[in-house]
Structures are given as C-alpha cells and as structure tokens.
VEXBA-783805 format. One record per residue (C-alpha): residue in one letter; x, y, z. Coordinates in pm, 1 decimal, decimal comma. Layout:
<recs>
["A" [X Y Z]]
...
</recs>
This chain:
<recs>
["X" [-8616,7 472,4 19848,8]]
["X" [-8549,8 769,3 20074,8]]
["X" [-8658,8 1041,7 19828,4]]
["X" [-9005,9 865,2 19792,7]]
["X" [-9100,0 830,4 20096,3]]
["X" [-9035,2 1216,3 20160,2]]
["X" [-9267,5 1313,1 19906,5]]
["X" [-9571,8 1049,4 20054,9]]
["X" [-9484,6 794,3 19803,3]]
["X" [-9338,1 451,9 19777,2]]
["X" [-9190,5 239,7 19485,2]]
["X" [-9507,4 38,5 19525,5]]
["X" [-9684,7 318,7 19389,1]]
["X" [-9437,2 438,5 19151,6]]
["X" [-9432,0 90,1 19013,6]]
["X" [-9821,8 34,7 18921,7]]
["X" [-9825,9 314,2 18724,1]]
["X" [-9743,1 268,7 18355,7]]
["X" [-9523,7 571,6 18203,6]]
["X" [-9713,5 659,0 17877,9]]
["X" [-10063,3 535,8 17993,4]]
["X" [-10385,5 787,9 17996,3]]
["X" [-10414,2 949,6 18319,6]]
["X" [-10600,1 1233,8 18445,5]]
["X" [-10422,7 1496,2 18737,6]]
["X" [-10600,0 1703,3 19039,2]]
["X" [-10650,4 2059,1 18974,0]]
["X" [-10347,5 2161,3 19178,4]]
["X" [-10102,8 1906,2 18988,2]]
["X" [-10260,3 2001,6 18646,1]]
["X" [-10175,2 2356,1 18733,5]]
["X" [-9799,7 2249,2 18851,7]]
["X" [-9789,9 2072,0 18525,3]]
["X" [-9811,1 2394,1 18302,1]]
["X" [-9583,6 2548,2 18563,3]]
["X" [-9316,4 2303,0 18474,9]]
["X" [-9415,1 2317,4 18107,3]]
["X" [-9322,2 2651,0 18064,5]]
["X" [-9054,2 2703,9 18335,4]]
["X" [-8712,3 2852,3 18196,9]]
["X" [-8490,5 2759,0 18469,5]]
["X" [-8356,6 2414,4 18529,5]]
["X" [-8285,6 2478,7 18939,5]]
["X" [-8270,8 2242,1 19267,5]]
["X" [-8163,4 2333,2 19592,9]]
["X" [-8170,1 2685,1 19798,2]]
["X" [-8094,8 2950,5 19491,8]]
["X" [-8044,3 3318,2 19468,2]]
["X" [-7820,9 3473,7 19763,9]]
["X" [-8137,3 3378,3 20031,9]]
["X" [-8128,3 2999,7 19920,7]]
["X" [-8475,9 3005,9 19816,2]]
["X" [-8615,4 2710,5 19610,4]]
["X" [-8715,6 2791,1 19260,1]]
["X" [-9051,0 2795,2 19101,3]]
["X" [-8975,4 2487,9 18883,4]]
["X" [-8904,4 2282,6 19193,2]]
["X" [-9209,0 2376,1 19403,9]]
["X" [-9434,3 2283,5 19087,7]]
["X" [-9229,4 1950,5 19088,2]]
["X" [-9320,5 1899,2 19430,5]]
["X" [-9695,3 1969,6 19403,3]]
["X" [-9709,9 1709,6 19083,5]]
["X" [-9514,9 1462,0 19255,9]]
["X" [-9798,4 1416,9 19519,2]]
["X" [-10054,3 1365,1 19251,9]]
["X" [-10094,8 942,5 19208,4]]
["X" [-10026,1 1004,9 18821,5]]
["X" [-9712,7 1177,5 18855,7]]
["X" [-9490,3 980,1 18690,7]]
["X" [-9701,5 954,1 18363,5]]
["X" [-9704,4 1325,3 18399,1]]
["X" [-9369,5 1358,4 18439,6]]
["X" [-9286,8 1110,4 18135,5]]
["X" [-9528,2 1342,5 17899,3]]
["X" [-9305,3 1651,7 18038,9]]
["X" [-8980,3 1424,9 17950,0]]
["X" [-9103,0 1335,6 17587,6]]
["X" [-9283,0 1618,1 17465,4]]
["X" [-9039,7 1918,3 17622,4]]
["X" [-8688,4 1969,8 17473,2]]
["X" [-8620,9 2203,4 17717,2]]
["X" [-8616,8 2296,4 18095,1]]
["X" [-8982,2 2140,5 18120,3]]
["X" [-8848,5 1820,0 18010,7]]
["X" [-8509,9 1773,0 18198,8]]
["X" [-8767,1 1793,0 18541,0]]
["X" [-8992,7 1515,6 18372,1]]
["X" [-8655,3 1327,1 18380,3]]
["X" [-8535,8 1466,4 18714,9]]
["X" [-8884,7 1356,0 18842,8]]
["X" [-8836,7 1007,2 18717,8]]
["X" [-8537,3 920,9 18842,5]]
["X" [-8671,0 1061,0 19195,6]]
["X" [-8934,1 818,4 19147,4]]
["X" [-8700,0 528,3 19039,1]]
["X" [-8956,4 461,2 18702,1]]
["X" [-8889,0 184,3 18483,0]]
["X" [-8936,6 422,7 18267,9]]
["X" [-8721,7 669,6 18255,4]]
["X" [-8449,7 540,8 18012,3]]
["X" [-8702,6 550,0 17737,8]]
["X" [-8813,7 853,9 17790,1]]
["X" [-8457,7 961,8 17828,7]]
["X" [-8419,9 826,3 17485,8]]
["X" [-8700,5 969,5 17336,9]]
["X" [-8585,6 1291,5 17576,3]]
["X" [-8252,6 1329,5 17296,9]]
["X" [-8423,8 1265,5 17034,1]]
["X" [-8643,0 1572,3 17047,8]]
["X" [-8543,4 1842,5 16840,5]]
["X" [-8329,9 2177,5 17026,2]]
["X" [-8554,2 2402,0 17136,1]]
["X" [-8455,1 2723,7 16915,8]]
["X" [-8210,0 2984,1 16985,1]]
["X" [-8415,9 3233,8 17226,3]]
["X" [-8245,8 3653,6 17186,4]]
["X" [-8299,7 3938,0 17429,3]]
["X" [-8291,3 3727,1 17743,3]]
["X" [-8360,7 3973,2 18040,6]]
["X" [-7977,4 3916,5 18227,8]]
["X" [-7826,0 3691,4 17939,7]]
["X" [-7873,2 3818,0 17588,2]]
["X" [-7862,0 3531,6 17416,7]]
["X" [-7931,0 3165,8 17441,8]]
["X" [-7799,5 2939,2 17198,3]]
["X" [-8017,1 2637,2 17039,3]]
["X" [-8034,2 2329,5 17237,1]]
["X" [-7894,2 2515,3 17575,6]]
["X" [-8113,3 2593,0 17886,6]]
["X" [-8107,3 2806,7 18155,1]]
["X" [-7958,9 2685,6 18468,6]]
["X" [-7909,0 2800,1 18867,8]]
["X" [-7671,9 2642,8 19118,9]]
["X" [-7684,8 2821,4 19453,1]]
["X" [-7648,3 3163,4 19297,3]]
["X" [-7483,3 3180,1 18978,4]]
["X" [-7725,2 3125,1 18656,1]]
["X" [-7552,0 2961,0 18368,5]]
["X" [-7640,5 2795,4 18048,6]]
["X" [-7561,9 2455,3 17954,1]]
["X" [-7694,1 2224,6 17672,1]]
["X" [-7975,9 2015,4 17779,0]]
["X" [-7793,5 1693,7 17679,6]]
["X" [-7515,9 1820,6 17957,0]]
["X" [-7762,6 1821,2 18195,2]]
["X" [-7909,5 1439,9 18103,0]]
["X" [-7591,3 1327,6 18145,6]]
["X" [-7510,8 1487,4 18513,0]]
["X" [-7932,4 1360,4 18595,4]]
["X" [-7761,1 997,8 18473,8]]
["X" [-7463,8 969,1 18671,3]]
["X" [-7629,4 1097,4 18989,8]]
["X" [-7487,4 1464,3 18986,3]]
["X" [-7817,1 1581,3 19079,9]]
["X" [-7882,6 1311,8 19366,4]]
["X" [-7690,3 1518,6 19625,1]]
["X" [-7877,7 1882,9 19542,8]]
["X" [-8222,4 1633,2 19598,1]]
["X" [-8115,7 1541,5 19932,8]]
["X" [-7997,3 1929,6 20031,0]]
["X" [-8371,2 2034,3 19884,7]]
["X" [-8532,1 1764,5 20103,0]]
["X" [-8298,4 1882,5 20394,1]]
["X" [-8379,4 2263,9 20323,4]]
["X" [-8743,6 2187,7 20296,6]]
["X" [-8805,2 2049,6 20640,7]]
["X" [-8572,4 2263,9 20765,0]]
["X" [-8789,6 2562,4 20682,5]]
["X" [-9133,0 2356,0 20749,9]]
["X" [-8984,3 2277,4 21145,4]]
["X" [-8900,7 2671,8 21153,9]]
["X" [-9235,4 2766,5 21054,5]]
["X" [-9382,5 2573,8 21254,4]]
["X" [-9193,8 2668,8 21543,7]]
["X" [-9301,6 2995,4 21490,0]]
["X" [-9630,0 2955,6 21450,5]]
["X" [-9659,6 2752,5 21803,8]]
["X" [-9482,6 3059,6 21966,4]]
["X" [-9706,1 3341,7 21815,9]]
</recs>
C-alpha cells in the first residue's frame, strides 16, 4: 500500500501485529499518544489560511513510526469517543489492520462524549459532535458522520494531499538548507 510505505512501513508489519495485544511505545510515540488522546480537532491536510498541518496529524505521524502503532491506535479507537478515537480509526485504515472493523464497532458503541459549553470560537458543542477543520473552515459534525466518510474513503484523498504537502515542504527545506 502506498500510504505505508510513506510512513517506513509495510503491510508485512502492519499484519504481525495483533490489534488489542500488550505492547509497549518509544518515548516519542508514548508522548504522540497523549497528544492524540486529548486532541480536540479532527483535521488532515494543509489547514488554517497557510495550509499548515494540525497538531493531531503530526502526533499521528510520530506514532505511526513506532512498530506498535496499530495496537496504539486500536486503544485510541476503543477507549476515545471523541476526536482521539476517530484518528485511532483514521490510523487503521492507513495501516490497512484487520482490525479496524472491530474497533470501529466497538468505536460506536462508546458512549457520546458530553456536551462541552464556552468553546473559545464556537460556544457550544453538542453531545456526540467533534470538532472538525477542512482547509480553513472549522465545523462540527457528529463523530458517527465522520466514521462513515473514514468508511467510504472520504478521507483517502486528504491522506494523499498530506503525504503530497509533507514532502513537498521536506524537499523545500531541504533545498534551503543546501543553499544557506
């Protein structure tokens, strides 16, 4: 799979691992794990008017170099109703895991996350929605909107565009390094 072998992994990999088992993460994923945990935005792709990527997507990143990733990202998937879980899914189905249609499963079941007041920007966000960014306009949408559009593939094209926009800006950087 193209997306796997982007991030330094193949579906060789992916596929020894057992979704579920014990596992232990590096430092640096462990700390990308809380990152996602408590993130509040559900984003992929350049956001915000300079097309930067979002916080929840460089911690996905970091975690998905870590060799226990995917049982990582099914803990994130079945323990997190909200934006922390839909990137255990979004992980998953990066990663092609047998796996993730029980813990998509097991994703619905978990109860909505409860209605959060006084948003800085929003007011108020109802039970069971999450915060969302495409490009630059935030939204919310319920989580079990956005399992649906991670099913059908919705998401596949903004994965591509991130991989795209990531070397892009690694080729630039280094470009500018060699000239300094």
């Amino acid at each position: 799979m193209v997306i796997l072998s982007v991030l330094g992994l193949n579906s060789a990999v992916a596929a020894q691992i057992r979704c579920g088992e014990p596992y232990t993460l590096g430092s640096i994923a462990q700390t990308a794990y809380a990152q996602l945990h408590r993130e509040t935005t559900f984003a992929f792709g350049g956001t915000g008017y300079g097309g930067n990527i979002s916080d929840g997507e460089k911690a996905i990143d970091v975690l998905m170099e870590d060799v226990a990733a995917p049982n990582a990202l099914y803990e994130l998937a079945t323990t997190n109703a909200g934006v922390g879980g839909l990137y255990g899914l979004a992980g998953l189905r990066i990663l092609n895991c047998d796996c993730l249609r029980d813990a998509t499963d097991r994703f619905l079941k978990l109860p909505d996350q409860p209605e959060k007041k006084n948003v800085p920007f929003f007011g108020t966000i109802a039970a069971g929605d999450v915060m969302t960014l495409h490009g630059c306009v935030g939204s919310f949408e319920k989580r079990t909107a956005i399992v649906e559009q991670l099913e059908k593939g919705e998401f596949d094209s903004w994965f591509e565009f991130s991989k795209r926009l990531k070397k892009q800006r690694a080729e630039k950087a280094k470009t500018k390094k060699e000239k300094q």
